[in-house]
Backbone as a chain_set.jsonl record, in Angstrom:
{"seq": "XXXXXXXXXXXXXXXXXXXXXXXXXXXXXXXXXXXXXXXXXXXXXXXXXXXXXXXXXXXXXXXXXXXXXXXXXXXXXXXXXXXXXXXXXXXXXXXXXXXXXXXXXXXXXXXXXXXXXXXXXXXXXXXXXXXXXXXXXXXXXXXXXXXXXXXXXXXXXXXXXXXXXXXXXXXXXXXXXXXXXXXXXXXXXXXXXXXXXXXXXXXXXXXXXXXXXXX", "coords": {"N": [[0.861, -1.177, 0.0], [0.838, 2.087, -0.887], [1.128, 5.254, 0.056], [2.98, 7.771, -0.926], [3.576, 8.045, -4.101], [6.361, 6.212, -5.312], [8.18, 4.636, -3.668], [8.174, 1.653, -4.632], [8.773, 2.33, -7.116], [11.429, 2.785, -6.431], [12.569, 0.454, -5.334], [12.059, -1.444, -7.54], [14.15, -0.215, -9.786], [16.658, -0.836, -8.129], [16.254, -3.646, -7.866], [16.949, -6.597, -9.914], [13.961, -7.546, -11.798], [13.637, -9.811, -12.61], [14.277, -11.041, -10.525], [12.926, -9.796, -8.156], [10.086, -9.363, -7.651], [7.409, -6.605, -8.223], [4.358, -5.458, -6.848], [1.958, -3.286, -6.686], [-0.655, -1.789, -4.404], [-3.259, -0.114, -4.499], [-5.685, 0.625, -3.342], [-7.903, 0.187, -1.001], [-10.382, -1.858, -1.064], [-8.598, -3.265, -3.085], [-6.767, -4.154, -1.577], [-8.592, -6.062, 0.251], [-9.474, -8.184, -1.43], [-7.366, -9.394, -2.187], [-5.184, -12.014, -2.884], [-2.917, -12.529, -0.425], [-0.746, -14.308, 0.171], [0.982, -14.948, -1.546], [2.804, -13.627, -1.904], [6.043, -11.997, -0.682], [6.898, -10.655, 0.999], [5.746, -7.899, 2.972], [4.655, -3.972, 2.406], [3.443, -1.648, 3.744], [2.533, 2.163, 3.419], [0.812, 4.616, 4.643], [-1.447, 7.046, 5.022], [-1.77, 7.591, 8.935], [-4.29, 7.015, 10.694], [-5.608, 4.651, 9.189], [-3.985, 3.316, 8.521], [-3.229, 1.414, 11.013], [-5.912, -0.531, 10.86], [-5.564, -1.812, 8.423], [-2.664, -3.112, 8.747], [-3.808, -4.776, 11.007], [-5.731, -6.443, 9.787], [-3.686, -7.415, 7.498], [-2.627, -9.532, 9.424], [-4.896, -11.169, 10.293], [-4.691, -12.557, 7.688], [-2.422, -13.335, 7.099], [0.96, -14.211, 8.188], [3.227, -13.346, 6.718], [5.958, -11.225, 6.757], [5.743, -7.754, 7.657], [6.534, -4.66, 6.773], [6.186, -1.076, 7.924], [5.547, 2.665, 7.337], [5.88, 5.361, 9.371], [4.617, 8.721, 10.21], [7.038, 10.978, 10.926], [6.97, 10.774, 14.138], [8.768, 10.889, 17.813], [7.992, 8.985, 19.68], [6.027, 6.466, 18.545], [2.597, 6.087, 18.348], [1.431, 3.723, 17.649], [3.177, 1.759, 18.682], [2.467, 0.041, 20.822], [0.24, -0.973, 20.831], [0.471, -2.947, 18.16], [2.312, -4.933, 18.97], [4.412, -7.134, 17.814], [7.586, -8.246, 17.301], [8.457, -9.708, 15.383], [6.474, -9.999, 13.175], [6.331, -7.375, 12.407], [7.825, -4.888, 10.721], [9.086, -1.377, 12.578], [9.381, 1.674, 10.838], [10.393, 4.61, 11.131], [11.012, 7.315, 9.654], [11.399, 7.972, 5.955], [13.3, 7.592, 4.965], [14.535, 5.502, 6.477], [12.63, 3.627, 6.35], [13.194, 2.657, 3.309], [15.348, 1.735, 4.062], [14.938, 0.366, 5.165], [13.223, -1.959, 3.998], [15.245, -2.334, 1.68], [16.929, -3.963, 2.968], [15.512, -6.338, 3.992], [14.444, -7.418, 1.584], [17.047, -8.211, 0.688], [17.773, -10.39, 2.194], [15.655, -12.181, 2.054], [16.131, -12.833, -0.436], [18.806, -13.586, -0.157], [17.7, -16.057, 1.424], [18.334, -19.592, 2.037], [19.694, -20.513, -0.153], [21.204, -22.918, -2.113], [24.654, -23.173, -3.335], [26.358, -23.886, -6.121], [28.87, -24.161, -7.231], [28.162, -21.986, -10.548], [26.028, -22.515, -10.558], [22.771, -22.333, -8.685], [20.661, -23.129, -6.38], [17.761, -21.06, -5.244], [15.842, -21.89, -2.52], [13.402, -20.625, -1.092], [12.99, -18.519, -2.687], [12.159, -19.983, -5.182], [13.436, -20.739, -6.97], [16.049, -21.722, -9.675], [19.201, -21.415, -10.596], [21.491, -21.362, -13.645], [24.248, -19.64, -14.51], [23.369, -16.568, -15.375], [20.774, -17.264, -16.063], [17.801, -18.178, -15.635], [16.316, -21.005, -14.764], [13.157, -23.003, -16.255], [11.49, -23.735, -13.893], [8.935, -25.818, -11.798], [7.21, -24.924, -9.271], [7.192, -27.784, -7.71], [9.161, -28.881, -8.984], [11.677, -28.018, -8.192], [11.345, -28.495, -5.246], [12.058, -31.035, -5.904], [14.482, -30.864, -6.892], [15.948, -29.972, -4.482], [15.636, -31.835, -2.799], [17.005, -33.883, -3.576], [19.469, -32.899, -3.624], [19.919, -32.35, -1.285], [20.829, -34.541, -0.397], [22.746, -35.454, -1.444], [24.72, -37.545, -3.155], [23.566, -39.905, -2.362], [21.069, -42.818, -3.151], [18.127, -41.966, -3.682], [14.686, -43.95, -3.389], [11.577, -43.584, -5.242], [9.502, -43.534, -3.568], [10.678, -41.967, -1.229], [11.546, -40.245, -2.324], [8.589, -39.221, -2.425], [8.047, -39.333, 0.149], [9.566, -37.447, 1.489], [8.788, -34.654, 0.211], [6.17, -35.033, 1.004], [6.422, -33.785, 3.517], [7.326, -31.548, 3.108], [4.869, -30.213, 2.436], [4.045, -30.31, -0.115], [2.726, -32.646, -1.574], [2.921, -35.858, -3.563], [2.985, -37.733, -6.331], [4.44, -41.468, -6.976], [4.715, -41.996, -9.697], [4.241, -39.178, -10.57], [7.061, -38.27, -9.704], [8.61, -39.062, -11.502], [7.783, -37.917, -13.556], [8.58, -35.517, -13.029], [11.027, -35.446, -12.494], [12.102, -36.169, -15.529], [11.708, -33.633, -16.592], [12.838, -31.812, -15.438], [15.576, -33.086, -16.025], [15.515, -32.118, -18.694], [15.259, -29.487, -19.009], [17.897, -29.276, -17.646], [19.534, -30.358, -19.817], [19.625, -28.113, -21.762], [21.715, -26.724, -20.897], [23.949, -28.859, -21.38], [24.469, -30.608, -19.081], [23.878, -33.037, -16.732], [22.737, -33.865, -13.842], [21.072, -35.717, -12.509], [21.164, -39.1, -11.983], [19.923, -42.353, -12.66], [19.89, -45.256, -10.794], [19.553, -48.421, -11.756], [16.096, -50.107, -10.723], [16.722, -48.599, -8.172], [16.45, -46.058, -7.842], [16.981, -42.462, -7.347], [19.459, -40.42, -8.063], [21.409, -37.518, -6.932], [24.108, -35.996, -8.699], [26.094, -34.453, -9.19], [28.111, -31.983, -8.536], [29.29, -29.359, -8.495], [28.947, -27.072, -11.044], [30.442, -26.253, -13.793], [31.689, -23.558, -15.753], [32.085, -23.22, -19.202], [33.401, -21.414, -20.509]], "CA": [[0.0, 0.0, 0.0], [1.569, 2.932, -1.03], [0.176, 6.539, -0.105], [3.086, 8.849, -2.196], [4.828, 7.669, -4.963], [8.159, 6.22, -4.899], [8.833, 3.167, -2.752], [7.967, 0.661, -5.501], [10.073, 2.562, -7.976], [12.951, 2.611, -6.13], [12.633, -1.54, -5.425], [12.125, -1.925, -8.896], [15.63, 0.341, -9.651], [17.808, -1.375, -7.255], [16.321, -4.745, -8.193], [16.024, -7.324, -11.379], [12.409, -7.875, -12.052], [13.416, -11.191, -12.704], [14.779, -11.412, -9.017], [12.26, -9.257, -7.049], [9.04, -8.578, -8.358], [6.795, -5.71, -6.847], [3.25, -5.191, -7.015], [1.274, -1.865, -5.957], [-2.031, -1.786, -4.507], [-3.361, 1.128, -4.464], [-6.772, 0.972, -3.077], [-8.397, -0.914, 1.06], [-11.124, -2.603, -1.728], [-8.165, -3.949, -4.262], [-6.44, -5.562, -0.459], [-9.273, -7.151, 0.419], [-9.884, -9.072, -2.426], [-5.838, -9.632, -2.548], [-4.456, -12.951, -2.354], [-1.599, -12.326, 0.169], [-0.086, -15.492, 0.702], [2.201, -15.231, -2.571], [3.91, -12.368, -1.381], [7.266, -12.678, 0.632], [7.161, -8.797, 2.069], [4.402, -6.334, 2.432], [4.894, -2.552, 2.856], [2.262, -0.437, 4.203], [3.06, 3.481, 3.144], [-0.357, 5.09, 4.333], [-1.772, 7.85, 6.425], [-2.117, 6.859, 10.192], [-5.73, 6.613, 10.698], [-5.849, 3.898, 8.236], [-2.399, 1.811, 9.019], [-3.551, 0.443, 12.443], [-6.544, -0.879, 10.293], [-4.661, -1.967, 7.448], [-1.825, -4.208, 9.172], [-4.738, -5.615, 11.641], [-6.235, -7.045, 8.443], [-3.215, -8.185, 7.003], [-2.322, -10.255, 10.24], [-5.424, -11.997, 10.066], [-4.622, -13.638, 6.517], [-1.33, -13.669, 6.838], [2.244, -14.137, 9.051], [4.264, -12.873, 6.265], [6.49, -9.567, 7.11], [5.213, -6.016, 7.156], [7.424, -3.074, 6.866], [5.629, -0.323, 7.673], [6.229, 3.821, 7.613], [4.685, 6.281, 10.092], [5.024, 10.189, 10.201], [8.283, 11.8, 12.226], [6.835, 10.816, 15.702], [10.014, 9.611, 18.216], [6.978, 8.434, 19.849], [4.869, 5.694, 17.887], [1.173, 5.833, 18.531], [1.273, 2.277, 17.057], [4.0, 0.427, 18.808], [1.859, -0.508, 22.39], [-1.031, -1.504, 20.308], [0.922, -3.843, 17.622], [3.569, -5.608, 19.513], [5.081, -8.467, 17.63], [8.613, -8.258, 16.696], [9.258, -10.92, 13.875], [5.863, -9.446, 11.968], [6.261, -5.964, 12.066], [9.34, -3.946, 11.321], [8.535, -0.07, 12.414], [10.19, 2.897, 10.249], [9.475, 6.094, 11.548], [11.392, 8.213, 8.216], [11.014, 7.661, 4.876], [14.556, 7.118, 4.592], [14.491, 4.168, 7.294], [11.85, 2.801, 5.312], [13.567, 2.129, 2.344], [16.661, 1.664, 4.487], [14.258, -1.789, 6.273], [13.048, -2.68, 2.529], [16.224, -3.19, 1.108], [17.666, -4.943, 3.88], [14.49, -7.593, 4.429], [14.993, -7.712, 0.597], [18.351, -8.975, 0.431], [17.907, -10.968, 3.588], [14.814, -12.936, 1.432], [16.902, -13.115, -1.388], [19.854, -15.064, 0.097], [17.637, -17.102, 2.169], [18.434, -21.1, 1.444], [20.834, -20.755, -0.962], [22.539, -23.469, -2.408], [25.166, -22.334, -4.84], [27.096, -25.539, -7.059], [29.813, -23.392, -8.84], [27.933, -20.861, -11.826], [24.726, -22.959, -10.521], [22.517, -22.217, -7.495], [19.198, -23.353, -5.659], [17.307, -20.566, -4.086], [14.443, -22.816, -2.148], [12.928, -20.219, -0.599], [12.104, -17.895, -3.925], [11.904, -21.338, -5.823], [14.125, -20.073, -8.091], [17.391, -22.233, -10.244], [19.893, -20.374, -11.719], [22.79, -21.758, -14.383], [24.587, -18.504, -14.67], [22.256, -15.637, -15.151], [19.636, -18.438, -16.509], [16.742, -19.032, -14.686], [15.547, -22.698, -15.194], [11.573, -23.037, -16.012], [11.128, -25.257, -13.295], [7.688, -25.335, -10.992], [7.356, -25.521, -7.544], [7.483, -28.815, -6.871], [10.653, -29.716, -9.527], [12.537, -27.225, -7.443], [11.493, -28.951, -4.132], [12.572, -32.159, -6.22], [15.827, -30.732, -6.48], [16.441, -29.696, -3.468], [15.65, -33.039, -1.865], [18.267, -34.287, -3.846], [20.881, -32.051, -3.255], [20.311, -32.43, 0.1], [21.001, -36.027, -0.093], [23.666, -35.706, -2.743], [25.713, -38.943, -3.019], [22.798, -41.591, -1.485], [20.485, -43.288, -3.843], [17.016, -42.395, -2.902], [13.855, -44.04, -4.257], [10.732, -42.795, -5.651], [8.781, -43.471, -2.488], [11.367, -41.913, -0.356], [11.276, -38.731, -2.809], [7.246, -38.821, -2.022], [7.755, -39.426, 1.738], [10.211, -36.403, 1.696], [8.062, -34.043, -0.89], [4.887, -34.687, 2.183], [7.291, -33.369, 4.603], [7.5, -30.409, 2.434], [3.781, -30.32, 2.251], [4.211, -30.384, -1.58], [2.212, -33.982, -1.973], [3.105, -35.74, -5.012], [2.676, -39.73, -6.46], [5.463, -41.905, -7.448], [4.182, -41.313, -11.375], [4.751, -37.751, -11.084], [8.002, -37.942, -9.052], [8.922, -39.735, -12.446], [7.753, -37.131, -14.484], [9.168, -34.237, -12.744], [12.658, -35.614, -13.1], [12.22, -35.736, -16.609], [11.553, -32.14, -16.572], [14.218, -31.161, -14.813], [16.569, -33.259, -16.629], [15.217, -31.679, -20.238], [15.892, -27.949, -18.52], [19.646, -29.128, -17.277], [19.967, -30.645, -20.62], [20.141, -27.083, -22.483], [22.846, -26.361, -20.692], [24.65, -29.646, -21.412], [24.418, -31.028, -17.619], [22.798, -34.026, -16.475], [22.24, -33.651, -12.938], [20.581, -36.941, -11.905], [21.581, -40.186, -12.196], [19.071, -43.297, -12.192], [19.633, -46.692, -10.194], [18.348, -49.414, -11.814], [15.688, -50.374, -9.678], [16.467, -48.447, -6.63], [16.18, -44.753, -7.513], [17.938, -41.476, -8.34], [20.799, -39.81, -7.548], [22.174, -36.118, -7.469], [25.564, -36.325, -8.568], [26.643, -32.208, -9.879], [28.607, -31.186, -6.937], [29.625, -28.451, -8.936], [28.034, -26.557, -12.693], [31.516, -25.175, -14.325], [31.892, -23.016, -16.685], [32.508, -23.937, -20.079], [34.061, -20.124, -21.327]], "C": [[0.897, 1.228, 0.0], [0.762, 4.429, -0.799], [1.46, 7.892, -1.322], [4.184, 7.983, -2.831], [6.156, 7.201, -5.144], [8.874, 5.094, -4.87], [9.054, 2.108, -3.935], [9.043, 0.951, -6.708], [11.292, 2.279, -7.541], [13.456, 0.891, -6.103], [12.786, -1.812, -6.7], [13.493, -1.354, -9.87], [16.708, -0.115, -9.411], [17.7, -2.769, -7.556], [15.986, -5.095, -9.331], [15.128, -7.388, -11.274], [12.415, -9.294, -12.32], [13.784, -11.725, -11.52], [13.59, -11.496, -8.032], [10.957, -8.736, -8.42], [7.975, -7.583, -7.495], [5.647, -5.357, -7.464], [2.348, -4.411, -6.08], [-0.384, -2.5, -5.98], [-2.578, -1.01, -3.516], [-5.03, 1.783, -3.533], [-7.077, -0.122, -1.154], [-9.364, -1.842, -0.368], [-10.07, -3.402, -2.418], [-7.513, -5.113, -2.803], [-7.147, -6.379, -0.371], [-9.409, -8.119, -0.405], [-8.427, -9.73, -2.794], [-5.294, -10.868, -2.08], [-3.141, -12.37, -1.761], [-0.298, -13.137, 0.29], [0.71, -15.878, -0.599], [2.681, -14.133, -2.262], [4.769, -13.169, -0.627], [7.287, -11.366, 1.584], [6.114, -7.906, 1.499], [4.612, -5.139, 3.084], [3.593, -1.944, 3.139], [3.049, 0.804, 4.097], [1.792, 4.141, 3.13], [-0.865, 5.829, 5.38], [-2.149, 6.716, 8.407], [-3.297, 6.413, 10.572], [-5.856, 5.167, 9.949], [-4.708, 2.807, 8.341], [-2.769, 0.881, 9.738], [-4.494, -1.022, 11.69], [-5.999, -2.175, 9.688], [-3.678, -3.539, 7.574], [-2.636, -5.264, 10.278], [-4.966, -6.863, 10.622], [-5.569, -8.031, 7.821], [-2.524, -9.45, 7.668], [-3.14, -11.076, 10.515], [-5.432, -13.144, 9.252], [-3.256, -14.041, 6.658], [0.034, -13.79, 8.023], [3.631, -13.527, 8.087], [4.903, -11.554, 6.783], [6.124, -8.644, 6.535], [6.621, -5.314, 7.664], [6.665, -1.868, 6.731], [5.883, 1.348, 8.112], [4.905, 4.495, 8.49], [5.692, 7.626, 9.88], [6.413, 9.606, 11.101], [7.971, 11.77, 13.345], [8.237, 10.061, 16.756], [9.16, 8.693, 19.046], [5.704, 7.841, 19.349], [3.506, 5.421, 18.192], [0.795, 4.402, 18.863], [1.747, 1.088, 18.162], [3.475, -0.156, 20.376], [0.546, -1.065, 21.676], [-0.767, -2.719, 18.778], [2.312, -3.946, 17.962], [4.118, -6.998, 19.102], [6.476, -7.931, 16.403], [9.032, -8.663, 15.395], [7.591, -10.673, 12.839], [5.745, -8.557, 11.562], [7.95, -5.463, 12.223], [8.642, -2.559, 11.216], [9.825, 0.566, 11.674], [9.64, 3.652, 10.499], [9.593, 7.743, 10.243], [11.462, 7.599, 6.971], [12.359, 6.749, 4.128], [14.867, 5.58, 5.437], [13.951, 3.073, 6.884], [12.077, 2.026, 4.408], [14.587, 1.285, 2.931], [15.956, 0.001, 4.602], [14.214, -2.334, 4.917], [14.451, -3.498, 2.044], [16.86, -4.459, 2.237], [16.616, -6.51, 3.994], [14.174, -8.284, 2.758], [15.951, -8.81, 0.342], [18.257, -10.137, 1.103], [16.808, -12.474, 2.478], [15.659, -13.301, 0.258], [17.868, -13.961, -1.359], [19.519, -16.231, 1.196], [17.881, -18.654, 1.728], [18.981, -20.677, 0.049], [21.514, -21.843, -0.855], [23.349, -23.307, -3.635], [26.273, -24.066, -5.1], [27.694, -24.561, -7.882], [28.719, -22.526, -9.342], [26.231, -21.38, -11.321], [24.231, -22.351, -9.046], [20.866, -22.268, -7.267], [18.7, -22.331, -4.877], [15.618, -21.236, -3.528], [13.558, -21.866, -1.85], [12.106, -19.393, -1.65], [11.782, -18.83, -5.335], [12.9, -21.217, -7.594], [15.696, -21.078, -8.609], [17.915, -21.85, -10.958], [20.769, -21.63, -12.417], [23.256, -19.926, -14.757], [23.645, -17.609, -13.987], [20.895, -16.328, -15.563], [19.037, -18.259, -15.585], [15.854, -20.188, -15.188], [14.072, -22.394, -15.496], [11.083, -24.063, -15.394], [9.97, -24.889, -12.152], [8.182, -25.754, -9.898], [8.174, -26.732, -7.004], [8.782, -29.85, -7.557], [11.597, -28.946, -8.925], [12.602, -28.135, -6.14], [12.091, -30.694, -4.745], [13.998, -32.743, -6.134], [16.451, -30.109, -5.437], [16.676, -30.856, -2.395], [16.909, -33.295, -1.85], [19.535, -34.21, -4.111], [21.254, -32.517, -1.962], [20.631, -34.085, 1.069], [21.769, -36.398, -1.326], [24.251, -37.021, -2.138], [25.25, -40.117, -2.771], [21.736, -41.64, -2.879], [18.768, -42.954, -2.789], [15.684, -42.651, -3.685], [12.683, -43.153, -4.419], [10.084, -42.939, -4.158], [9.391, -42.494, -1.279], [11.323, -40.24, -0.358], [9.877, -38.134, -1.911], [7.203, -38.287, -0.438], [8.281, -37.31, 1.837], [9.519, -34.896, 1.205], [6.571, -33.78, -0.102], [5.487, -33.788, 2.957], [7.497, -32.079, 4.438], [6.165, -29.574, 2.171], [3.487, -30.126, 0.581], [3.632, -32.232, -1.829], [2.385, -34.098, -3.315], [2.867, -37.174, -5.286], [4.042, -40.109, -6.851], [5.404, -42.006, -8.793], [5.092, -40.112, -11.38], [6.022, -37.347, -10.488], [8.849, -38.219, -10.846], [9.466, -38.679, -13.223], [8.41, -35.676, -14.043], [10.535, -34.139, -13.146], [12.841, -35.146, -14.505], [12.329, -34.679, -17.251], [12.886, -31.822, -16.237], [15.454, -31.533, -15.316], [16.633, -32.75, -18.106], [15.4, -29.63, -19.579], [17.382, -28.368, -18.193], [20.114, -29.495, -19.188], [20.402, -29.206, -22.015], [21.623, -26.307, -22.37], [24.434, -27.781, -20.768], [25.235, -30.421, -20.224], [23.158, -32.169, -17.18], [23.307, -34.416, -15.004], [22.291, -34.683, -12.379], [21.103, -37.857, -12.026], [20.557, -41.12, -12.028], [20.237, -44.455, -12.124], [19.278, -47.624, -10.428], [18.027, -49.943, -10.784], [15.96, -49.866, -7.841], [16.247, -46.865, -6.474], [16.58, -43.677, -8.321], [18.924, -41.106, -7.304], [21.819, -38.512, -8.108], [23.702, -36.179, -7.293], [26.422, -35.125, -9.476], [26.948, -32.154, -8.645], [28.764, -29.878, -7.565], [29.615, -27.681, -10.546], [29.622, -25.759, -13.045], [31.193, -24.385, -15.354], [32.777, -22.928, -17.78], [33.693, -22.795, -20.79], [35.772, -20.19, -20.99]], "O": [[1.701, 1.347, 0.925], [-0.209, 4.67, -1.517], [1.012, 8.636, -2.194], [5.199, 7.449, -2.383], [7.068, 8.027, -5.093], [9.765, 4.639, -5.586], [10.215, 1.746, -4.129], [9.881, 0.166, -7.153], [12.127, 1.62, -8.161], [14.393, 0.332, -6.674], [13.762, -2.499, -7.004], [13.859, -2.15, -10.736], [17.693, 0.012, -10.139], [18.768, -3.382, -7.59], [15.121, -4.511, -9.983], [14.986, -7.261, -10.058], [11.38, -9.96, -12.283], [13.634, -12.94, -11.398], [13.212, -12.455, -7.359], [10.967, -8.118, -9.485], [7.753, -7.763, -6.298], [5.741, -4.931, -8.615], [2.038, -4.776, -4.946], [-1.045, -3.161, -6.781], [-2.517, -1.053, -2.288], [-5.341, 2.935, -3.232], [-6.342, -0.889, -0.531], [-8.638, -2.787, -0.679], [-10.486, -4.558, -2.493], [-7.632, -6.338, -2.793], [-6.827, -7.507, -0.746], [-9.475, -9.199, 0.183], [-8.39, -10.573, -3.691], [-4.91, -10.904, -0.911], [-2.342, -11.789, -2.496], [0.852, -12.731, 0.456], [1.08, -17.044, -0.733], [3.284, -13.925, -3.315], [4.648, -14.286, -0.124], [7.689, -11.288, 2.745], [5.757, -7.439, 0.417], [4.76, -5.163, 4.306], [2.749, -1.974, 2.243], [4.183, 0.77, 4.573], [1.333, 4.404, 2.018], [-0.798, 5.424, 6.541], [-2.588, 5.606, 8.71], [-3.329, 5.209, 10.826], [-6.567, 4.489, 10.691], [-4.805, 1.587, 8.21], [-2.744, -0.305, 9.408], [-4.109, -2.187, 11.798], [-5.964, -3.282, 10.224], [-3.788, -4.587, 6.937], [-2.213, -6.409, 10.432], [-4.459, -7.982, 10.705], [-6.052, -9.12, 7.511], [-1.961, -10.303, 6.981], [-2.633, -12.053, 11.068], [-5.845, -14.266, 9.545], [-2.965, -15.18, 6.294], [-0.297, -13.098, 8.986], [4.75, -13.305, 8.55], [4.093, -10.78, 7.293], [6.071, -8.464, 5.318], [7.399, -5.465, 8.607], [6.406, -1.485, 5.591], [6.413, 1.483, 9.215], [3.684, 4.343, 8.433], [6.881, 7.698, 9.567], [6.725, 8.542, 11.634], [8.506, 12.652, 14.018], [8.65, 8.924, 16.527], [9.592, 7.545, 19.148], [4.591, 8.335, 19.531], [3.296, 4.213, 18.306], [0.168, 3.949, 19.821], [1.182, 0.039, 18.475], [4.29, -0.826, 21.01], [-0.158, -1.734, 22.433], [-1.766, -3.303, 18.359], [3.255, -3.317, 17.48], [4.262, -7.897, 19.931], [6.425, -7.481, 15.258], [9.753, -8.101, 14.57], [7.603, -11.22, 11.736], [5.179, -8.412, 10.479], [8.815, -5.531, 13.096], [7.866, -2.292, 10.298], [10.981, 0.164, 11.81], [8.432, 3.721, 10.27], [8.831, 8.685, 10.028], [11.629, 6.384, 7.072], [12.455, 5.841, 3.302], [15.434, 4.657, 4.853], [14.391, 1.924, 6.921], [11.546, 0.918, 4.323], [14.783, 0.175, 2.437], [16.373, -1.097, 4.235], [15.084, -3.144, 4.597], [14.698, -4.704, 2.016], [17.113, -5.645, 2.028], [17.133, -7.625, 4.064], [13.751, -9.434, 2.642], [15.744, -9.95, -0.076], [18.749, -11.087, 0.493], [17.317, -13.578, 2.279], [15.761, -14.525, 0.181], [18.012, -14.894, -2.148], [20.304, -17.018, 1.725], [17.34, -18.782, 0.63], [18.12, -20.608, -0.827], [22.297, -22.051, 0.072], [22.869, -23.299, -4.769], [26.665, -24.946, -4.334], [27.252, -24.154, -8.956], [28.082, -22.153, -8.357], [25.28, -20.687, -11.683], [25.084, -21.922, -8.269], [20.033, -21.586, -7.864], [19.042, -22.425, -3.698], [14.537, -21.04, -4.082], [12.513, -22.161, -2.429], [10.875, -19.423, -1.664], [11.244, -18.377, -6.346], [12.833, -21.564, -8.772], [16.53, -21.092, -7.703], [17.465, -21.76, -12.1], [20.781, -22.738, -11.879], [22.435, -19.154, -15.251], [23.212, -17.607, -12.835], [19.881, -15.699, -15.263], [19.635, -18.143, -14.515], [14.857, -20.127, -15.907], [13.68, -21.386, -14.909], [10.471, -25.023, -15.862], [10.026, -23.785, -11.611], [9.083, -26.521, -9.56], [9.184, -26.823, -6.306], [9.249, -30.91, -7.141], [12.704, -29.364, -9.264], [13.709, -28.574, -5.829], [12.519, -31.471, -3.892], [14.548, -33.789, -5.79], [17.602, -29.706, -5.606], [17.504, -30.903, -1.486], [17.75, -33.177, -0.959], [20.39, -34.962, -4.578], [22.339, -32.925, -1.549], [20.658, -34.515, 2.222], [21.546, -37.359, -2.062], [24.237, -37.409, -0.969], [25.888, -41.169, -2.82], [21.606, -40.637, -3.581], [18.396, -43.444, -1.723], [15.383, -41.837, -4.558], [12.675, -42.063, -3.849], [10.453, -41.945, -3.532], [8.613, -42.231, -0.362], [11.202, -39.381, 0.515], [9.836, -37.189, -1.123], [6.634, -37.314, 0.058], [7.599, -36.325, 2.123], [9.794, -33.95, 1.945], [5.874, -32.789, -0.319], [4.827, -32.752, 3.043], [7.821, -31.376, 5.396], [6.247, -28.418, 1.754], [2.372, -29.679, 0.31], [4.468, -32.966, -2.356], [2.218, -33.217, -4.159], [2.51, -37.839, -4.313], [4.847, -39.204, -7.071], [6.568, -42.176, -9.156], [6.198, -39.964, -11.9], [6.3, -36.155, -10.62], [9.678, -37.384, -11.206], [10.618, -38.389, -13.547], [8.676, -34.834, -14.9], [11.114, -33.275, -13.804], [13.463, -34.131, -14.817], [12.917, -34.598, -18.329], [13.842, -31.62, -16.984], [16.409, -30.76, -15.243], [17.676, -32.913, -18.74], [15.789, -28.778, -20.378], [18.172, -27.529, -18.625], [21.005, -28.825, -19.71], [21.229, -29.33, -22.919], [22.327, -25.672, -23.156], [25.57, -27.614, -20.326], [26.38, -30.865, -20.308], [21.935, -32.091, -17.299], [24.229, -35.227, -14.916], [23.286, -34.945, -11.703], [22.205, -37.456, -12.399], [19.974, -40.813, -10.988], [21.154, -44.64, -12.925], [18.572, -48.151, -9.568], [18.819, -50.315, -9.918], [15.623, -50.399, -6.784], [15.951, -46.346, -5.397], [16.611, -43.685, -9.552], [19.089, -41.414, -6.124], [22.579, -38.418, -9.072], [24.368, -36.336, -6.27], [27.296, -35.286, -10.327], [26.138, -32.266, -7.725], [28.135, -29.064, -6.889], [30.637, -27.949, -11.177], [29.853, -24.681, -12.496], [30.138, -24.707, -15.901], [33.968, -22.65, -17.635], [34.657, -23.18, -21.452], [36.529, -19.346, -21.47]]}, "num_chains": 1, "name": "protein.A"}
């Protein structure tokens, strides 16, 4: 929620659009109706009367992080009447504001990182790089490869994937564990990398410790 102009530009400035994406909403009618729960960070930028409101609202649907700005008070109206640390960050200047953004930014950005040489898993924004590449891989072929990173070197079967893939709350069948691979091995394959390894009869196996670079 933005009340003057700005904030969103500047995010969108400082960051790729293929990194960080940022979406304004501009109206209390366009929130309500706002799926929240694909966001990773929500800003509130909006007269006081209307904030308290505002972040009430969005603490009902959601636990994701607010960053939110108030006037020049050194005394917050707010902060005895929303007291939770790890969902609210306060900014009291405009400049602090941005100052929290970028930082809870970056902070989301290098969460769960795993980097393999020129390659790297971010789990958290579901995101697989090769270079500057970003893979076209969904949700749950990301959490596929992450299993099996995280169990590089062991053979693990399809059932084992599934068990692991519940655990993730990402439910999946031993069919489509199948078919995901395949995916994922027809995206490594552009880059001339084959990732996986099959087992006859007992599974797969992530065996890329490290994506070089061919230049």
């Amino acid at each position: 929620m933005e009340n003057e102009n700005g904030v969103s530009s500047l995010i969108n400035s400082r960051f790729d659009k293929s990194e960080v994406l940022v979406d304004k909403i501009e109206s209390i009618d366009d929130l309500l109706f706002s799926d929240l729960s694909v966001y990773d960070l929500i800003l509130v930028d909006m007269s006081h009367n209307k904030c308290l409101q505002v972040i009430s609202f969005i603490k009902q649907k959601t636990r994701i992080p607010v960053i939110y700005l108030t006037e020049r008070y050194r005394v917050n109206p707010y902060e005895e009447v929303i007291d939770d640390k790890e969902f609210i960050i306060h900014s009291y200047t405009r400049e602090e504001f941005v100052k929290e953004v970028f930082l809870k930014v970056e902070e989301l950005r290098s969460a769960n990182v795993i980097n393999l040489g020129i390659c790297s898993l971010e789990e958290d924004n579901g995101i697989f790089r090769i270079g500057n590449d970003i893979l076209d891989l969904t949700k749950s072929e990301i959490g596929i490869c992450s299993i099996l990173i995280n169990h590089m070197g062991q053979i693990l079967s399809k059932e084992e994937i599934v068990y692991e893939m519940e655990k993730r709350q990402m439910p999946t069948t031993e069919r489509s564990v199948r078919e995901y691979i395949r995916k994922i091995r027809a995206q490594f394959k552009k880059a001339n990398i084959n990732p996986i390894k099959t087992v006859s009869k007992k599974g797969y196996m992530w065996v890329l410790e490290k994506c070089e670079n061919d230049v």
